[in-house]
C-alpha positions as CSV (number, residue, x, y, z in Angstrom):
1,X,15.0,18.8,7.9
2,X,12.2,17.4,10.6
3,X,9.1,16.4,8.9
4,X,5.9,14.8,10.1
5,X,2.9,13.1,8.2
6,X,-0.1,11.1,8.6
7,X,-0.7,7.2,7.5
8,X,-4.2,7.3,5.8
9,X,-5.5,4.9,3.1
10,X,-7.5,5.7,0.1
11,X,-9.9,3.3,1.0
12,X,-10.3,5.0,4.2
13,X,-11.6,8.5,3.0
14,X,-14.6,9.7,3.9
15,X,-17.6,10.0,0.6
16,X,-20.0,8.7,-0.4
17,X,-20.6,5.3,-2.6
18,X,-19.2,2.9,-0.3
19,X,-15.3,3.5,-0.3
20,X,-12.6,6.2,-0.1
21,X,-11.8,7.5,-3.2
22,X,-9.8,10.1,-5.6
23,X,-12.8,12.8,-4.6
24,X,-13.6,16.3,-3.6
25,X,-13.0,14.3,0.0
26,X,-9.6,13.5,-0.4
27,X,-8.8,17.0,-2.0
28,X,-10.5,17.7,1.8
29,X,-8.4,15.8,3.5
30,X,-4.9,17.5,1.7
31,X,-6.6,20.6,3.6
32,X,-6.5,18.4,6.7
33,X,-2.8,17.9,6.3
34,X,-2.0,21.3,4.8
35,X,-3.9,23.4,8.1
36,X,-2.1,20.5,10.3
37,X,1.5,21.6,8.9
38,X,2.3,17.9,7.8
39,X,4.5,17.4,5.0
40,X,3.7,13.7,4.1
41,X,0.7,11.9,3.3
42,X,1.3,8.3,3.5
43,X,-1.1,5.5,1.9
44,X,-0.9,1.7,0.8
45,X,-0.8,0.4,-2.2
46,X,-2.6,1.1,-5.1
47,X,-2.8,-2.0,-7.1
48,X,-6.2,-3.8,-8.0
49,X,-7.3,-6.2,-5.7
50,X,-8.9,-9.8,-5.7
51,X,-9.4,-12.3,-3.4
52,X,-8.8,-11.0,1.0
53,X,-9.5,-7.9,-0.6
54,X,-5.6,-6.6,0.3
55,X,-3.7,-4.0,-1.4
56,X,-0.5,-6.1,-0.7
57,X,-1.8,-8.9,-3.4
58,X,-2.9,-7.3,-6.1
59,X,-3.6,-7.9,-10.2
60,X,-0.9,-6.2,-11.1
61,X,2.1,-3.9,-10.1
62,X,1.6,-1.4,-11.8
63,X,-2.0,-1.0,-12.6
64,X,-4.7,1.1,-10.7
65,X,-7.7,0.2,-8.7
66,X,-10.7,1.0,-10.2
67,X,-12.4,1.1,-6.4
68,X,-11.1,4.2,-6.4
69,X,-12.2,6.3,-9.8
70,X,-14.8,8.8,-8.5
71,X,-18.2,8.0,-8.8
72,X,-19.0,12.1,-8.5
73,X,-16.7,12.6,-11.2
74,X,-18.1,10.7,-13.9
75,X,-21.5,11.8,-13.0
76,X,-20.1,15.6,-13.6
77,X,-19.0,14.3,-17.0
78,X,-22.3,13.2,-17.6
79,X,-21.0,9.4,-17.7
80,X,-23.2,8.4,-15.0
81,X,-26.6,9.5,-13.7
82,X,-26.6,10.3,-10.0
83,X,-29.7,8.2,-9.3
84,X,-27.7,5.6,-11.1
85,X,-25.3,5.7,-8.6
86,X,-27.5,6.2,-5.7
87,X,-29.5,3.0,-6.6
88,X,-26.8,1.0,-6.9
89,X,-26.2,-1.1,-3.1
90,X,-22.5,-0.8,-2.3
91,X,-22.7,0.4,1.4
92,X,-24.0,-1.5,4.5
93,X,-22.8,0.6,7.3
94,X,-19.8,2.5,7.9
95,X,-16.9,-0.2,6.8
96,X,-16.4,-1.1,3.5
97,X,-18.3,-3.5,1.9
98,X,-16.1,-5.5,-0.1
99,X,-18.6,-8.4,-1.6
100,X,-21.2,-5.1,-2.8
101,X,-18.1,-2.6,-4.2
102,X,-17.8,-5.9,-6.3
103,X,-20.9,-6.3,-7.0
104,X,-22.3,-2.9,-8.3
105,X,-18.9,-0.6,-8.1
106,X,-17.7,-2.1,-11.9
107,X,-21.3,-2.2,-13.4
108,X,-21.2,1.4,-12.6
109,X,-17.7,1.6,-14.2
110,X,-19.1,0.0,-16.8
111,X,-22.1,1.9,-17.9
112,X,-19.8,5.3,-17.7
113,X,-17.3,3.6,-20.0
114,X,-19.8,2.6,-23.3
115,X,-21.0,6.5,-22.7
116,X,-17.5,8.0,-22.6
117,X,-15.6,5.6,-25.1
118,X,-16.5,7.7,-28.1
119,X,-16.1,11.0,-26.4
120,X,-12.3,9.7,-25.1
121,X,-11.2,7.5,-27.9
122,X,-8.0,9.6,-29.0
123,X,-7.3,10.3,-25.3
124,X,-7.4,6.2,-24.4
125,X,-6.0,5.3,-27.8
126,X,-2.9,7.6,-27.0
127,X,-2.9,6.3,-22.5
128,X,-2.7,2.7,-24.2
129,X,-0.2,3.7,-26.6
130,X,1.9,5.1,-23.8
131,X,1.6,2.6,-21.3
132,X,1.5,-0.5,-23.9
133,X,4.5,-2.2,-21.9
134,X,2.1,-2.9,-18.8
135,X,-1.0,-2.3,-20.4
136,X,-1.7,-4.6,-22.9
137,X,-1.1,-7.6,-20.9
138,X,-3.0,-6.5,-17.6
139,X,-6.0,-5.7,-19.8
140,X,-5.9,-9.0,-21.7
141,X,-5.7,-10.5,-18.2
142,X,-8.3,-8.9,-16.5
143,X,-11.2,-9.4,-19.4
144,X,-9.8,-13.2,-19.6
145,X,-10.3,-14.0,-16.1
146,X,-13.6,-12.2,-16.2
147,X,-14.7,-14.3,-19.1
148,X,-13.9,-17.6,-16.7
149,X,-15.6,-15.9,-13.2
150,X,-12.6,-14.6,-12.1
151,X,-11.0,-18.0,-11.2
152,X,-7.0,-18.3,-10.8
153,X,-5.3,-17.7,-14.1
154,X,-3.6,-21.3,-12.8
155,X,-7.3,-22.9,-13.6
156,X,-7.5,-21.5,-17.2
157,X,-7.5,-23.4,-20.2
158,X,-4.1,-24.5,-21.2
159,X,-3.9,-22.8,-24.3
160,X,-4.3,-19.4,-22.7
161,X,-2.4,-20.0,-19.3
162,X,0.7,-20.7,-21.5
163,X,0.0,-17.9,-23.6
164,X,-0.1,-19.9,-26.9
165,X,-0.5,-17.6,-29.8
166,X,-3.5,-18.7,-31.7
167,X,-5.5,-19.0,-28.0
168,X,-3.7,-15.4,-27.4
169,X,-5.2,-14.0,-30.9
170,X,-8.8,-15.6,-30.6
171,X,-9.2,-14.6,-26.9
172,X,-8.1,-10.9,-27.7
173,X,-10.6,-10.9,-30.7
174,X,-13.6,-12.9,-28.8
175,X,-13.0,-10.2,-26.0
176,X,-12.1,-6.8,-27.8
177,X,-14.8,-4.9,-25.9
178,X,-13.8,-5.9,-23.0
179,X,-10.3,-5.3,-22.9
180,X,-11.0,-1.9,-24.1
181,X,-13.2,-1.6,-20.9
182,X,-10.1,-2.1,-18.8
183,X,-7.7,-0.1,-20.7
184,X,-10.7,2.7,-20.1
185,X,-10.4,1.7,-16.5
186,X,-7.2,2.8,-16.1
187,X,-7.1,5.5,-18.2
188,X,-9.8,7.3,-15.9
189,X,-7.5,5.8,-12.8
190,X,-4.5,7.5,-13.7
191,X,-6.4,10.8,-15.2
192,X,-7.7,11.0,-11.5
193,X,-4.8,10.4,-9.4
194,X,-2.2,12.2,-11.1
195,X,-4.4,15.3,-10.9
196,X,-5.2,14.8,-7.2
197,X,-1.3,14.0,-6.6
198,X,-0.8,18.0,-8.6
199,X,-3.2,19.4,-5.8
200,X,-1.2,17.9,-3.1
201,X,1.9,18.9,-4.8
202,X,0.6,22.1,-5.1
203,X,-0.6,22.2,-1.1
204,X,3.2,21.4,-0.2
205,X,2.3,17.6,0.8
206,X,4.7,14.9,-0.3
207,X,3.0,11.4,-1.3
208,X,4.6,8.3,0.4
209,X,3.3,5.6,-1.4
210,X,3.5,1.5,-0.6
211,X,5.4,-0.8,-3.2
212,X,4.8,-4.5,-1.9
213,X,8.1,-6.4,-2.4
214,X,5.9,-9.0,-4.2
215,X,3.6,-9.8,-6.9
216,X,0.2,-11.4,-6.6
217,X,0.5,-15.7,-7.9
218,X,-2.7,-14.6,-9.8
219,X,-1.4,-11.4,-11.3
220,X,-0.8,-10.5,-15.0
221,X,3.1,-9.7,-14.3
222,X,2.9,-13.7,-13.5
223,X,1.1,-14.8,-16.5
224,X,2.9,-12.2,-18.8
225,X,6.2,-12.3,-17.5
226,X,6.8,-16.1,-16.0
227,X,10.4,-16.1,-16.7
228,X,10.7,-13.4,-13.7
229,X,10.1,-15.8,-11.5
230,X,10.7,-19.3,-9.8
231,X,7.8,-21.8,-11.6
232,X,7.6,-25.0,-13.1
233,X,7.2,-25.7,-16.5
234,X,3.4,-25.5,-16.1
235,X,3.8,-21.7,-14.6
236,X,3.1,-22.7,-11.1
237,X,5.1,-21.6,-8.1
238,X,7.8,-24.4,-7.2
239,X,8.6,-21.7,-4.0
240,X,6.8,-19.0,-2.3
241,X,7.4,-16.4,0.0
242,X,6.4,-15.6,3.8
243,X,7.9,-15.4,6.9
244,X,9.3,-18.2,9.6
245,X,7.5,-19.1,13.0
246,X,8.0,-16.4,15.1
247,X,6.7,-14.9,19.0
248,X,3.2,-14.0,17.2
249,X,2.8,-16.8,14.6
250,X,4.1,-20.5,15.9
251,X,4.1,-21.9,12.4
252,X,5.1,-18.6,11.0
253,X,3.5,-16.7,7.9
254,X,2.9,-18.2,4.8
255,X,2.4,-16.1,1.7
256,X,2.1,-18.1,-1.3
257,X,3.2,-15.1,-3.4
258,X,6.0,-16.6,-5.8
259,X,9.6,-15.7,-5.2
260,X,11.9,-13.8,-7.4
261,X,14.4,-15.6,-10.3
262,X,16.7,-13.5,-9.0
263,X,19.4,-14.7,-11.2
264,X,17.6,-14.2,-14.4
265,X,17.0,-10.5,-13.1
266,X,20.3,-10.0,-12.0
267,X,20.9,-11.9,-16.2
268,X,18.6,-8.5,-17.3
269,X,20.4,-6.0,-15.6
270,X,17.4,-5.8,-13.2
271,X,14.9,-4.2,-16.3
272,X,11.7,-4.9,-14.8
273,X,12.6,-3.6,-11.5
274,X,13.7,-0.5,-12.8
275,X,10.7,-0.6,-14.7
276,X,8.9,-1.1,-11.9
277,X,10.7,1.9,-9.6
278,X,9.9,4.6,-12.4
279,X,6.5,3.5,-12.4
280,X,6.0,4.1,-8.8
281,X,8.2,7.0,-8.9
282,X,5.6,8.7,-11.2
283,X,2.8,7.8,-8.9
284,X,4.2,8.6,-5.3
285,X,7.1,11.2,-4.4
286,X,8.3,8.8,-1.8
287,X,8.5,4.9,-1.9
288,X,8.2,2.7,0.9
289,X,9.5,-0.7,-0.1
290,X,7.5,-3.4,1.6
291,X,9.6,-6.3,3.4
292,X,13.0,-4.5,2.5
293,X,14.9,-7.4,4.4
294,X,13.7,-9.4,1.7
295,X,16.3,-8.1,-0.6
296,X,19.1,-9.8,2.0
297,X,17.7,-12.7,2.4
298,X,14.6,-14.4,1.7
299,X,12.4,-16.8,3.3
300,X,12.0,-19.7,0.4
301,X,9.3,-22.0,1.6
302,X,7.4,-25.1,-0.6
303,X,4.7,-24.1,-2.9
304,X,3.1,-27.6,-1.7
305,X,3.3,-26.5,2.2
306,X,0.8,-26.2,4.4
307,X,2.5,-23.9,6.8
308,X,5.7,-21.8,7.1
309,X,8.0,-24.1,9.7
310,X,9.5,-26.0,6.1
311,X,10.9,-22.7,4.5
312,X,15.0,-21.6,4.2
313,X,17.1,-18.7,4.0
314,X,18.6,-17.9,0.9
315,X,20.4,-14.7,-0.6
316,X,18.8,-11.7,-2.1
317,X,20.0,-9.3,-4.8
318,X,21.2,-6.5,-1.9
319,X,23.0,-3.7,-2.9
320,X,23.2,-5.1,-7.1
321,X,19.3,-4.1,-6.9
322,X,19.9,-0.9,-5.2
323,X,22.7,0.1,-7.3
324,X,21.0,-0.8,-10.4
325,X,17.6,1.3,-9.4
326,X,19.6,4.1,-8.0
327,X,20.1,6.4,-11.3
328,X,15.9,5.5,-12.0
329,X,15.2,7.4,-8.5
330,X,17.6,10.0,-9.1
331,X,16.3,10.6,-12.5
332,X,12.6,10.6,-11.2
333,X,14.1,13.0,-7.8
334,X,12.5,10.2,-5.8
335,X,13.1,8.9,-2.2
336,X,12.3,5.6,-1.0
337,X,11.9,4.3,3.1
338,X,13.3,1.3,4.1
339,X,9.8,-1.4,5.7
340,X,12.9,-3.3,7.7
341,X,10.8,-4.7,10.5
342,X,10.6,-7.9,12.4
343,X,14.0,-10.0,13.5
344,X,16.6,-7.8,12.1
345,X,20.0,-9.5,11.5
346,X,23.2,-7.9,11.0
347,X,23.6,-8.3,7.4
348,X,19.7,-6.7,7.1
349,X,21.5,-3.7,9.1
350,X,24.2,-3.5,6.9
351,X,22.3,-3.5,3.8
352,X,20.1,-0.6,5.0
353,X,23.5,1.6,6.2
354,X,24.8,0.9,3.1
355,X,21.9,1.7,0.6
356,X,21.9,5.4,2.5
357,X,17.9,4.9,2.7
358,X,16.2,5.4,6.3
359,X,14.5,2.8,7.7
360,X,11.6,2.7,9.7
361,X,10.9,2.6,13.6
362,X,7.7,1.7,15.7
363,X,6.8,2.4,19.2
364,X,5.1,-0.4,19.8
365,X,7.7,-2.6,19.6
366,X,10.4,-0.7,21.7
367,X,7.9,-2.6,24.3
368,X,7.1,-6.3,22.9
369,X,10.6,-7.9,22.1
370,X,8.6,-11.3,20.7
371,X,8.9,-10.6,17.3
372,X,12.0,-7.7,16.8
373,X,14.7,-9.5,18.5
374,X,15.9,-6.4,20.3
375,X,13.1,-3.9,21.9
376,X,15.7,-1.1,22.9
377,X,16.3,-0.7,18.9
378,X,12.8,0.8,18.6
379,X,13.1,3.2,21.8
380,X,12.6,6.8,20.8
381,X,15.5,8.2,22.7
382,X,17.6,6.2,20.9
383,X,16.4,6.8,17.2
384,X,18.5,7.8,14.2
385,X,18.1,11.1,12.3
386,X,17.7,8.8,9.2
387,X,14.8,6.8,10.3
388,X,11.2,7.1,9.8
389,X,9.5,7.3,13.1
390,X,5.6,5.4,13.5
391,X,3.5,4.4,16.5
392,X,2.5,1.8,14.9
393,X,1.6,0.8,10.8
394,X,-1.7,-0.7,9.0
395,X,0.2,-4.2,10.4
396,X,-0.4,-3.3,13.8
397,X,-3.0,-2.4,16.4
398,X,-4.1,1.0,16.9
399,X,-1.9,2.4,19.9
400,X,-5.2,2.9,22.1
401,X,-5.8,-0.5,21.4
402,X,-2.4,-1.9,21.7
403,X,-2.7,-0.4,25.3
404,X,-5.7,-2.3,26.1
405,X,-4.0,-5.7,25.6
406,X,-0.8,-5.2,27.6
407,X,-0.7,-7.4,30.5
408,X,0.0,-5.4,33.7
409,X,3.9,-5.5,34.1
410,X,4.0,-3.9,30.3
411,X,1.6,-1.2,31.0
412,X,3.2,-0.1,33.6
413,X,6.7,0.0,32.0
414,X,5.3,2.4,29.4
415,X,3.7,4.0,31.9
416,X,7.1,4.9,33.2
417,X,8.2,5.5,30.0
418,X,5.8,8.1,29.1
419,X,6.1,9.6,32.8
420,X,2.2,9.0,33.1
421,X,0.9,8.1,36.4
422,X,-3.2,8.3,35.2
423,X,-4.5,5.6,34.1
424,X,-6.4,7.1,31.3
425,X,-5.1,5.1,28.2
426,X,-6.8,8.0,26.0
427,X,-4.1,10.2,27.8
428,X,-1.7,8.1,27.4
429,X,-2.4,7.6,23.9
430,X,-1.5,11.1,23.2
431,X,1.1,11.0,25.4
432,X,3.1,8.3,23.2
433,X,2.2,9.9,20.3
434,X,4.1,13.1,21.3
435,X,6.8,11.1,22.1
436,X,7.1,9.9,18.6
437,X,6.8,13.2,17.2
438,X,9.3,14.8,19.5
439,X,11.9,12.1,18.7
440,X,15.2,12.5,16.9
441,X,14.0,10.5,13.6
442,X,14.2,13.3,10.8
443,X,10.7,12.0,10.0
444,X,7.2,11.2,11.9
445,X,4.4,9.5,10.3
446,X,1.3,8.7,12.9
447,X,-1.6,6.3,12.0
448,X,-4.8,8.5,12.0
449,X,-6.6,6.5,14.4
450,X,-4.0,7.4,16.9
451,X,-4.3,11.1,16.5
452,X,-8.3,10.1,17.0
453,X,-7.4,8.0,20.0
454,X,-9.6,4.8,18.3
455,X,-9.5,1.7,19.8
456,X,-8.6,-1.5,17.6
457,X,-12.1,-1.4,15.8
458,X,-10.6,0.7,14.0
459,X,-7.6,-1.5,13.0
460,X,-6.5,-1.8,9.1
461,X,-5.5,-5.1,9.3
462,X,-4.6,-8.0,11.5
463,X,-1.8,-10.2,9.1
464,X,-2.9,-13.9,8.5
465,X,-6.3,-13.8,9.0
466,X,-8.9,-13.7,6.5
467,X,-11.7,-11.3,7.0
468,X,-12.7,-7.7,8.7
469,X,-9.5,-6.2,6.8
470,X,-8.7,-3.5,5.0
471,X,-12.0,-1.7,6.0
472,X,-12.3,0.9,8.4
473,X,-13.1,4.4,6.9
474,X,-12.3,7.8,8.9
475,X,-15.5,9.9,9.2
476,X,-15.7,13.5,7.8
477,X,-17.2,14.6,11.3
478,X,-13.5,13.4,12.9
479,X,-11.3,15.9,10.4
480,X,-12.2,18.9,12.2
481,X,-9.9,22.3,12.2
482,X,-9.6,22.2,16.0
483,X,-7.9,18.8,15.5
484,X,-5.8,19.8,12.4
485,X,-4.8,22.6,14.9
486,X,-3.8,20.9,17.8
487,X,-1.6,18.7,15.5
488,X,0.0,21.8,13.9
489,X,0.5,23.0,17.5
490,X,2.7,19.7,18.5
491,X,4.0,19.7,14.8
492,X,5.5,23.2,15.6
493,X,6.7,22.5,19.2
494,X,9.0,19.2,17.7
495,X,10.1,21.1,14.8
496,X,8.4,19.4,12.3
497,X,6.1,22.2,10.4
498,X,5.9,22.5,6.7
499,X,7.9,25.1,6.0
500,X,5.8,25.7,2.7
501,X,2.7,25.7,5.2
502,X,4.2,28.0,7.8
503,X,1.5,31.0,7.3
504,X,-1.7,28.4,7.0
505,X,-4.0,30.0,9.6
């Protein structure tokens, strides 16, 4: 069956209080994709996040962040005042102010908490209970590295960065309150999401949701769970993870996240991951795993390295991962998309064919071989039915902008391509992104700043580089029926209308 979708971020929502959140806008917004006739809505990852600010490095894997618990909400509940919240800074313009979200958002957060604690205790006591197997470390972790200023667990006292039990018991004492706080925290996270999840559910839209292949180096699943992956006997990375010098990057991409034991998982029968997969299973319908070639091979590189050129190739877990997470998704009736992109090699190929998933496809590369290896794999004429088709993801420009930065010989190839002989690039624009949603690939998902036609402003985020990420936000005044309509219209010419959304308008 043909399905199409749109790639918007939490963050990105419209609303007030400084970021997009689980409110009565993204409830709007499931309207958007519901009068559209989309089936998917696709976001990033939802993980806490610390230092750069990006989903893709966050506290934990399978916590929530508290960014996006609804500032409305709570004052319905009566947890917050609304002058409260109106007083407190966390906006400076229309991007996302990281520095005052973290300034004012958890104060906020806070204040509801010490009104609702009493109110909620049976509710929390039996959300802790539940999730105890996550919980109770990430909590620990989070009021910890608060009580040091929110330095790098690899700067704590050695007593506690080893987890030594008598620092463990007077550090969960000392900060009881605390810890409580951020059990609260995610109590009210998941409360939030899971009932905005039922009213897409409900709407007939599908949630793709973003699992980063790695784990943050200052993440509770690090301090809690060391064993999982490649440290010293001090619990700091000996190897971490990024990507070799490529067309874009001449002394490649480097990471620092740590890499995988993958024997010791492989030891385990692969627990945590399946662990892992059922968690994300019960937050998203779909999974995207992020940097799927890294489970052929990944790129090793020295924890002591200043750039990428020193790293090596080494073996991943393949199809023993995949065959040991299998009966999880079947279980949870989940699906998961292949992120396979950048230089592709055979056996990355093979793995994909073989683990049945699709895999994923951009436009903008069918025209940039730099960084892909082959262009013509990314065409649109010659997609496969079980691919995932994109104009471009939060990684890349926005396809008006991508357009503006072509040299001369490339935009006239696409020109070509797209059979347009005007030189408006807003045209154009639209132009490729019809050709993406008319291709063969069972599946469409378009950035919403290409439906908008925004120029690179608007990007999400530019990778290694520090700064103006992760920030744009969509405005209300853009989500209009007349261009939920004229999406529906070019959803229904390719074939790609929600059948559960067929008599919308």
């Amino acid at each position: 069956m043909r399905r199409g979708g749109i790639l918007l971020p939490i963050f990105s929502l419209p609303g007030n209080y400084g970021i997009g959140c689980f409110s009565s806008e993204a409830r709007h917004f499931i309207d958007f994709l519901k009068r559209a006739g989309q089936t998917y809505w696709q976001i990033l990852p939802l993980g806490p996040t610390g230092y750069g600010d990006s989903p893709y490095q966050s506290f934990s894997t399978f916590a929530g962040n508290p960014y996006f618990i609804d500032l409305e909400r709570l004052i319905e509940k009566g947890y917050l005042k609304k002058e409260e919240a109106d007083e407190a800074e966390m906006s400076d313009g229309s991007d996302i102010s990281y520095a005052l979200i973290y300034k004012n958002r958890i104060k906020l957060l806070r204040t509801a908490f010490d009104r609702a604690y009493e109110k909620e205790y049976e509710d929390l006591f039996e959300f802790a209970k539940d999730n105890s197997i996550w919980l109770d470390d990430y909590a620990m972790f989070m009021a910890i590295k608060n009580h040091f200023d929110d330095v790098s667990f690899t700067l704590w006292p050695d007593d506690i960065r080893m987890r030594e039990k008598d620092a463990m018991d007077s550090y969960r004492e000392m900060l009881s309150d605390d810890i409580v706080f951020y059990i609260w925290l995610q109590y009210e996270f998941y409360h939030e999401w899971n009932e905005l999840k039922e009213y897409a559910n409900e709407n007939g839209i599908r949630i793709i949701g973003d699992l980063p292949i790695y784990v943050s180096p200052d993440g509770a699943d690090v301090w809690s769970h060391p064993e999982l992956f490649q440290l010293d006997e001090n619990r700091r990375p000996t190897r971490v993870a990024g990507c070799p010098p490529d067309g874009f990057s001449p002394d490649g991409q480097l990471w620092g996240n740590p890499l995988y034991n993958w024997e010791y998982h492989e030891e385990t029968g692969f627990e945590w991951w399946k662990k892992r997969i059922a968690a994300a299973s019960n937050l998203f319908d779909v999974i995207r795993i992020d940097h799927f070639r890294g489970l052929d091979e990944y790129y090793s590189i020295p924890a002591d390295a200043d750039t990428a050129v020193s790293g090596e190739w080494f073996e991943g877990p393949g199809m023993k991962l995949i065959r040991s997470i299998s009966p999880v998704l079947e279980e949870k009736g989940s699906g998961i998309i292949c992120e396979d992109l950048g230089f592709i090699t055979d056996t990355v190929k093979q793995l994909v064919a073989d683990s049945g998933y699709p895999n994923m496809k951009v436009l903008e590369f069918a025209f940039d071989s730099r960084d892909t290896g082959n262009s013509s794999d990314y065409m649109p004429y010659g997609y496969p039915k079980n691919c995932v088709a994109y104009t471009g993801t939060h990684d890349n420009e926005t396809l008006y902008g991508w357009l503006e930065g072509l040299d001369d010989e490339t935009i006239k190839r696409v020109r070509i391509f797209a059979d347009a002989k005007e030189s408006d690039l807003a045209a154009l624009t639209q132009r490729l992104v019809r050709i993406t949603v008319a291709s063969p690939a069972d599946t469409a998902i378009i950035p919403m700043q290409d439906y908008l036609g925004l120029d690179n402003s608007a990007r999400i985020n530019r990778p290694s580089t520090l700064g103006g990420n992760w920030i744009w936000r969509v405005s209300s005044a853009d989500l209009t029926d007349e261009l939920a309509d004229s999406i529906r219209e070019m959803t229904v010419s390719y074939g790609r209308l929600n059948q559960k959304n067929i008599d919308i308008i």
